[in-house]
C-alpha positions as a Markdown table, in Angstrom:
| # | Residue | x | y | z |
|---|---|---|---|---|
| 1 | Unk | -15.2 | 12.3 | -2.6 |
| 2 | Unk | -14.7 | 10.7 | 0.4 |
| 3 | Unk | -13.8 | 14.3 | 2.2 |
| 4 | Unk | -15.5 | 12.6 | 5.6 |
| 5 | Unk | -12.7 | 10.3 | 5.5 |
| 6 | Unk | -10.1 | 12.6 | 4.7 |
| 7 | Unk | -11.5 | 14.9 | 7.9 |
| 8 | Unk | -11.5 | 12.0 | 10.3 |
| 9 | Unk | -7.7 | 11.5 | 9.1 |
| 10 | Unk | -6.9 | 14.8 | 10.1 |
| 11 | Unk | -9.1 | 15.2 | 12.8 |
| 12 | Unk | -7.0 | 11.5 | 14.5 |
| 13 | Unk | -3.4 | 13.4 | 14.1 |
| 14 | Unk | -4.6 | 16.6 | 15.0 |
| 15 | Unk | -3.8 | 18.6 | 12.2 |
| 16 | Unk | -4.8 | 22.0 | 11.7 |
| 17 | Unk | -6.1 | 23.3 | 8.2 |
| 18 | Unk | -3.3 | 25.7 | 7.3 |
| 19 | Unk | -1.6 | 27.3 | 4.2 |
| 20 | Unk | -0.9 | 24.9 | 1.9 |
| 21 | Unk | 3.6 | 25.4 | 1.9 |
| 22 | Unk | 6.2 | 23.2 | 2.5 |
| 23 | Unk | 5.5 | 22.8 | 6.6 |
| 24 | Unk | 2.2 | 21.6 | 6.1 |
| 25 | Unk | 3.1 | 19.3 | 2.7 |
| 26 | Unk | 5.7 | 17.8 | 5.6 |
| 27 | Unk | 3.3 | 17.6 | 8.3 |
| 28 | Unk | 0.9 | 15.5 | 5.9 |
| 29 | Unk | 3.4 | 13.2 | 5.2 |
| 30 | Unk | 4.9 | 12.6 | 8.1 |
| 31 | Unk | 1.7 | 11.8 | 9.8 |
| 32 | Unk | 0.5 | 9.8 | 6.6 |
| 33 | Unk | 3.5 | 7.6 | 7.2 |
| 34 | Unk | 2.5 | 6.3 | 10.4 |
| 35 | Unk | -0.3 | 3.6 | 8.2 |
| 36 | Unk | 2.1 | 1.0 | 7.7 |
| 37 | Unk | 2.3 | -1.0 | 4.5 |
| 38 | Unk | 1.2 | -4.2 | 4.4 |
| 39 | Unk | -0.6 | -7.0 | 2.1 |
| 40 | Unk | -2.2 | -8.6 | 5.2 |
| 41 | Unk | -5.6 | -6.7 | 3.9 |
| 42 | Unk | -5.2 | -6.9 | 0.2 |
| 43 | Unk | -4.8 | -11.2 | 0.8 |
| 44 | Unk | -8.0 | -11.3 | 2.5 |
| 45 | Unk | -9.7 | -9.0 | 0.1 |
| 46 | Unk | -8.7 | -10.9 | -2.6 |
| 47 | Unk | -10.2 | -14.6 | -1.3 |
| 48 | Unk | -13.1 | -12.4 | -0.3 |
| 49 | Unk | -13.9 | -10.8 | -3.4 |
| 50 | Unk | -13.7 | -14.5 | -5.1 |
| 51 | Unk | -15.9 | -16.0 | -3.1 |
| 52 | Unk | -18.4 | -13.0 | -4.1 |
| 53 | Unk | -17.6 | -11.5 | -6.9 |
| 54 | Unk | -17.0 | -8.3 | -5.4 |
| 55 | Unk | -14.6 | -5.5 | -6.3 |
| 56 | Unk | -11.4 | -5.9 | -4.5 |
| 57 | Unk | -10.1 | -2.8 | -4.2 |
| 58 | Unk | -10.2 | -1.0 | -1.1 |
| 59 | Unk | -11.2 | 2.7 | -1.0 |
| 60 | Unk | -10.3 | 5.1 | 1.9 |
| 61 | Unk | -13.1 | 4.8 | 3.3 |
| 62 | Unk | -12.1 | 1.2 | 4.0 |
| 63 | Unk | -8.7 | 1.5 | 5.0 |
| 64 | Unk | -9.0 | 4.1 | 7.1 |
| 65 | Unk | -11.8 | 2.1 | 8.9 |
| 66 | Unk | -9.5 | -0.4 | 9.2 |
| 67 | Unk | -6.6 | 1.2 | 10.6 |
| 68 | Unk | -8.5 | 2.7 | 13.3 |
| 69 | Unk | -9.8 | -0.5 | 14.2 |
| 70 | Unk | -6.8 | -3.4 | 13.1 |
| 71 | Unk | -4.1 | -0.8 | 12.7 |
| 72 | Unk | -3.4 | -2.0 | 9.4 |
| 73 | Unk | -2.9 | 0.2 | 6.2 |
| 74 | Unk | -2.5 | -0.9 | 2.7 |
| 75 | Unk | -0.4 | -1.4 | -0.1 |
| 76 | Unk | 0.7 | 1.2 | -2.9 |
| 77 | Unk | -2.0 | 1.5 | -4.8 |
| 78 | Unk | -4.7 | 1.9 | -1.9 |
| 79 | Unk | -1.9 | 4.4 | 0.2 |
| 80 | Unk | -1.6 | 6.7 | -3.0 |
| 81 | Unk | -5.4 | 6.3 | -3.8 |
| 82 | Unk | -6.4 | 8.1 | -0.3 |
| 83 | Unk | -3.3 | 10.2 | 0.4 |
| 84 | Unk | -4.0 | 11.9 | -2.8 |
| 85 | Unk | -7.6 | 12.7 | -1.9 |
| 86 | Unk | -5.7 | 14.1 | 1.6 |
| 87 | Unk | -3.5 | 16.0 | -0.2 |
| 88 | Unk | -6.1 | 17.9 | -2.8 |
| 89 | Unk | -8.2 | 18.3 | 0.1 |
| 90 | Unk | -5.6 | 20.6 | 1.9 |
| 91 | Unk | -5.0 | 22.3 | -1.5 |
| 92 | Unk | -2.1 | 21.5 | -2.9 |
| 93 | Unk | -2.5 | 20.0 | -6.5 |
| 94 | Unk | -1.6 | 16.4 | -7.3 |
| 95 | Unk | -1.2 | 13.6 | -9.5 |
| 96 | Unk | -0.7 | 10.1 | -9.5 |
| 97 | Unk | 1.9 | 8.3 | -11.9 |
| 98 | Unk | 2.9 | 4.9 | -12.3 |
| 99 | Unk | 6.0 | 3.2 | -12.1 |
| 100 | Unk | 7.8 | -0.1 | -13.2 |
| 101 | Unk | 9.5 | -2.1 | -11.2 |
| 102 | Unk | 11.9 | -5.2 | -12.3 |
| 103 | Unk | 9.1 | -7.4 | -12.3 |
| 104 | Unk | 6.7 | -5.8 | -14.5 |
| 105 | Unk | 5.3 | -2.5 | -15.5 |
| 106 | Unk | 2.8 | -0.6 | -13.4 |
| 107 | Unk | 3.5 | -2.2 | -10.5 |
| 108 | Unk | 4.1 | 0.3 | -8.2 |
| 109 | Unk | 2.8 | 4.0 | -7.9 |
| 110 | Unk | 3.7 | 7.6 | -6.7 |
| 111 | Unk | 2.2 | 10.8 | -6.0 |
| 112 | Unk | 3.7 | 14.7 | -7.6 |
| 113 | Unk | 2.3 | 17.3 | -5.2 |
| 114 | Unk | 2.9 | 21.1 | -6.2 |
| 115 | Unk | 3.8 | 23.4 | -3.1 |
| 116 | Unk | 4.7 | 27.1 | -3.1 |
| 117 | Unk | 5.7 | 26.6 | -7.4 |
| 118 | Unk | 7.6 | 23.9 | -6.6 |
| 119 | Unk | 7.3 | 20.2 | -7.0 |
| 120 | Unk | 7.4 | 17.2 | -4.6 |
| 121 | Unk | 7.4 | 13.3 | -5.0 |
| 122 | Unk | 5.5 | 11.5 | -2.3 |
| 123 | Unk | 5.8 | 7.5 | -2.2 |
| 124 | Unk | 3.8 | 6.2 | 0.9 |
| 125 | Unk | 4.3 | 2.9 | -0.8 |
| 126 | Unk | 8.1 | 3.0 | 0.4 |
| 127 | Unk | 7.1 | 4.8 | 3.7 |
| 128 | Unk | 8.9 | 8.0 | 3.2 |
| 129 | Unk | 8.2 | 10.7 | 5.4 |
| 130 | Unk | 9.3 | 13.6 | 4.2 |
| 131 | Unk | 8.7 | 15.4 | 0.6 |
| 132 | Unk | 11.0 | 15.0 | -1.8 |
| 133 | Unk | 11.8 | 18.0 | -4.2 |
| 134 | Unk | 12.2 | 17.3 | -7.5 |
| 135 | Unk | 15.5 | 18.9 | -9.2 |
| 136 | Unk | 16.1 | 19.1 | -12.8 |
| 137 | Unk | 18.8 | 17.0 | -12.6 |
| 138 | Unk | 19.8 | 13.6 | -10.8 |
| 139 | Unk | 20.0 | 14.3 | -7.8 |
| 140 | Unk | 20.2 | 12.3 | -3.9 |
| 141 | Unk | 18.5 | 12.8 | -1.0 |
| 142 | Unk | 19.2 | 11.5 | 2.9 |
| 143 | Unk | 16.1 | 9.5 | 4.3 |
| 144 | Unk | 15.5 | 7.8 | 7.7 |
| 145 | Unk | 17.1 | 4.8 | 6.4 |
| 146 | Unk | 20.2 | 5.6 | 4.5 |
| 147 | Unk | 20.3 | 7.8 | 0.5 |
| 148 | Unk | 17.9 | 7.8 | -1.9 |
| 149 | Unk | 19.2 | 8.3 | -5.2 |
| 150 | Unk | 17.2 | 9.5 | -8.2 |
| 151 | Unk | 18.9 | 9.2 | -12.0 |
| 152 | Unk | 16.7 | 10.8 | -14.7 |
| 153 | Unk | 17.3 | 8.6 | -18.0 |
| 154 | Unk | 14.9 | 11.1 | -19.8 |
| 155 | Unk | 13.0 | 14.1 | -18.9 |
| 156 | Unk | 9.8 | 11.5 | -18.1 |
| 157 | Unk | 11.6 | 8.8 | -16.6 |
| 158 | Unk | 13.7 | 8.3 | -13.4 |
| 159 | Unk | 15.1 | 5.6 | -11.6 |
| 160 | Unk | 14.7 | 5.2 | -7.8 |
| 161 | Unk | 17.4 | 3.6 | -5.8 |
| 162 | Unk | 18.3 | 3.3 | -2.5 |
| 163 | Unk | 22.1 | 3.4 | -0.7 |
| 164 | Unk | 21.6 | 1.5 | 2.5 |
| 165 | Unk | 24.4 | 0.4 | 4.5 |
| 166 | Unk | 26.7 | 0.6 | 1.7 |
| 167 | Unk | 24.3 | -1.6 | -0.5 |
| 168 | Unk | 22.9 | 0.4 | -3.4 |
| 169 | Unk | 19.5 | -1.3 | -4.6 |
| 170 | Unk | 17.5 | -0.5 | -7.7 |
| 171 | Unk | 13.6 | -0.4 | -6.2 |
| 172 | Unk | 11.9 | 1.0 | -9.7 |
| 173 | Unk | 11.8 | 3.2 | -12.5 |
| 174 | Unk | 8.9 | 6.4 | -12.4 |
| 175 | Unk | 7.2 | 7.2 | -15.1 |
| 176 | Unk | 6.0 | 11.0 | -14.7 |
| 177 | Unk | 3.2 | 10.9 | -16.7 |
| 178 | Unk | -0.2 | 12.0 | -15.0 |
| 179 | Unk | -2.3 | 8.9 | -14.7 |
| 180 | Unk | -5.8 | 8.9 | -15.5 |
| 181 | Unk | -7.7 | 7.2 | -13.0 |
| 182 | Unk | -9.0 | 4.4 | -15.1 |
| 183 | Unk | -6.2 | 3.2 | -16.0 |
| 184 | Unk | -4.9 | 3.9 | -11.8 |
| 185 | Unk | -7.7 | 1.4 | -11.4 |
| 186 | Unk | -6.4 | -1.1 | -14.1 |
| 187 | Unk | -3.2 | -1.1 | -12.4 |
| 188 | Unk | -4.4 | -1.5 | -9.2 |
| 189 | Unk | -6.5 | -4.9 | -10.1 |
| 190 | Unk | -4.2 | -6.1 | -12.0 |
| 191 | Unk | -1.8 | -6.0 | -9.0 |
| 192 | Unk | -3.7 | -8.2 | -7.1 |
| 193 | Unk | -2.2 | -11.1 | -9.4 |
| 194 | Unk | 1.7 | -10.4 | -8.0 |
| 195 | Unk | 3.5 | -13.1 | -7.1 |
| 196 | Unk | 3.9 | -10.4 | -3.7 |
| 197 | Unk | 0.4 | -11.9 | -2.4 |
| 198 | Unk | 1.8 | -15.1 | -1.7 |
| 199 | Unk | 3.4 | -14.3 | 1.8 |
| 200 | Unk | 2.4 | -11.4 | 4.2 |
| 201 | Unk | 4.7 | -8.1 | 4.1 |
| 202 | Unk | 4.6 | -5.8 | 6.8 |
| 203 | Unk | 6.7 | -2.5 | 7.1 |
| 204 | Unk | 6.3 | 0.0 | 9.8 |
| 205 | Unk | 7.9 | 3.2 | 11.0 |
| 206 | Unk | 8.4 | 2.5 | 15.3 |
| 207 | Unk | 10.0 | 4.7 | 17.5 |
| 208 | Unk | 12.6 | 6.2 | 14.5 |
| 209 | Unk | 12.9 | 2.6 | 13.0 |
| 210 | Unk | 11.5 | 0.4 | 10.2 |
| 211 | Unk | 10.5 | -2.5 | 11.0 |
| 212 | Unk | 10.0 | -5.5 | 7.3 |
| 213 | Unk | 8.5 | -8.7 | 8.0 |
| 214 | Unk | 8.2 | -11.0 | 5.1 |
| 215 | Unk | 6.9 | -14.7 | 5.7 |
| 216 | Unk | 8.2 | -15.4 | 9.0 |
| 217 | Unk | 11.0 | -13.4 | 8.6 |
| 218 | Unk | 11.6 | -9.8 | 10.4 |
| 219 | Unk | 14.1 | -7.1 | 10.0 |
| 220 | Unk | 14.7 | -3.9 | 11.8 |
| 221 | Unk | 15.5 | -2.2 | 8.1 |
| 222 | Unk | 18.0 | 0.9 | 10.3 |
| 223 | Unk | 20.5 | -2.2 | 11.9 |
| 224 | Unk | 20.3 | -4.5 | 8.8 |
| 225 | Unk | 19.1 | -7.4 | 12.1 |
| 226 | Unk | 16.5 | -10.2 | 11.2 |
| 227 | Unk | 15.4 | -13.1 | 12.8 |
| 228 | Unk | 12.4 | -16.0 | 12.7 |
| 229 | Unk | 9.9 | -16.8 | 14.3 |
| 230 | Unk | 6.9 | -18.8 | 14.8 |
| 231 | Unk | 4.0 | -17.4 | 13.0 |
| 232 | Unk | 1.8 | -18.3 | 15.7 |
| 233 | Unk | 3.4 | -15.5 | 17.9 |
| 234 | Unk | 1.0 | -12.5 | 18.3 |
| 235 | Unk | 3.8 | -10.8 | 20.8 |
| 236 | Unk | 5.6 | -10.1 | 17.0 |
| 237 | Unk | 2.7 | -8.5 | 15.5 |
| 238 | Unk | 1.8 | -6.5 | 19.0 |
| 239 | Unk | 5.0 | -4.4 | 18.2 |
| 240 | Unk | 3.8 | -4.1 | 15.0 |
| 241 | Unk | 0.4 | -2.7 | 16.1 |
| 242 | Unk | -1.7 | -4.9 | 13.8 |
| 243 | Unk | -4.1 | -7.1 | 15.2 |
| 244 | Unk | -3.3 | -10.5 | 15.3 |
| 245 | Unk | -5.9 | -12.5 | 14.8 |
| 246 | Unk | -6.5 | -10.1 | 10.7 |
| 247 | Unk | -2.4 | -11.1 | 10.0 |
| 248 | Unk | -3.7 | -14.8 | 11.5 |
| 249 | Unk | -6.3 | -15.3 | 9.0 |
| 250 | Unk | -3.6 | -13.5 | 5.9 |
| 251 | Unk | -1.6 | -16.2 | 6.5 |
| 252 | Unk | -4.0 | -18.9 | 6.5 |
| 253 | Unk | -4.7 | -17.9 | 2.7 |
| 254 | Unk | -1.1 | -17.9 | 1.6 |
């Protein structure tokens, strides 16, 4: 399912079919990465799919339509949903598992990937590039933006924080636990009912830096530096290489 789509991904970056080991799990991710996360999409597909009564999930057939043509990407749920099919594709077996965060369960998701007999967390959600190997123990691990830090409270669930800037900050709690994918699907609907979808989000890895807009806020996430601006200012969303007049219409709805 959907292999055309997942050939046309590879076929953009230029990657090569090779083994499936730890260079090419890397490679995968780090080009994955480059979709940014954003709600932009999921706000319009929402109003659309009441107007019509349409499904409003969007498939990677979709989203990867749209980033070639918007540069836009998608939020957890749609990320994991076609990184996975990227990932089985190349051959390394995967699952998807949920995960809580503080305001409610199922709210977020993650993908295990098995490489070489080992295992891997992927979370395109939180734009991390690089595979993270699992230990049997809590453990931490340096990312582009500071430490994450993951604290096993049983052998099926761990928390995920982050150390940034000498802030530590609880961002949710993974349940490893192979999802099926009707109840993936539940999860996903359901999450277009967050309280999230009331503002546009926007994160993006530029040039070795994230980049969070919220609202009319923006951050460069590495120096901690925000500032406002007018929402009517496309020179903003240029940088962010999403087209202006799709974030335009996202914020009309909110």
């Amino acid at each position: 399912m959907f292999e055309h789509t997942v050939k046309s991904f590879l076929n953009h970056f230029g990657v090569v079919s090779g083994k499936p080991n730890r260079y090419y799990l890397t490679l995968l991710s780090r080009h994955f990465s480059k979709i940014p996360y954003e709600n932009a999409t999921k706000i319009i597909k929402r109003k659309e799919s009441l107007l019509t009564g349409s499904v409003p999930l969007r498939y990677p057939d979709e989203l990867w339509r749209d980033y070639i043509t918007y540069g836009s990407g998608g939020t957890c749920f749609s990320l994991c949903y076609f990184f996975i099919r990227i990932l089985e594709f190349c051959g390394f077996p995967s699952y998807l598992a949920l995960c809580d965060r503080r305001y409610g369960a199922d709210t977020h998701c993650v993908i295990f990937s098995f490489c070489e007999g080992k295992k891997y967390l992927l979370d395109p959600g939180f734009l991390i590039e690089q595979p993270i190997l699992m230990q049997a123990n809590s453990f931490e691990v340096q990312y582009h933006l500071g430490t994450i830090l993951l604290n096993y409270q049983d052998f099926q669930k761990i928390t995920f924080e982050t150390l940034i800037n000498g802030v530590c900050k609880y961002r949710y709690c993974l349940k490893d636990i192979p999802v099926l994918e009707a109840d993936f699907i539940q999860a996903w609907l359901k999450s277009f009912d967050f309280k999230g979808l009331d503002d546009v989000v926007v994160t993006r890895l530029i040039n070795n830096k994230q980049v969070y807009l919220h609202g009319k806020h923006i951050r460069d996430m590495t120096t901690s530096k925000s500032h406002t601006f007018e929402k009517g200012n496309n020179l903003i969303f240029k940088d962010l290489g999403i087209d202006f007049d799709l974030i335009k219409k996202a914020y009309s709805l909110t």
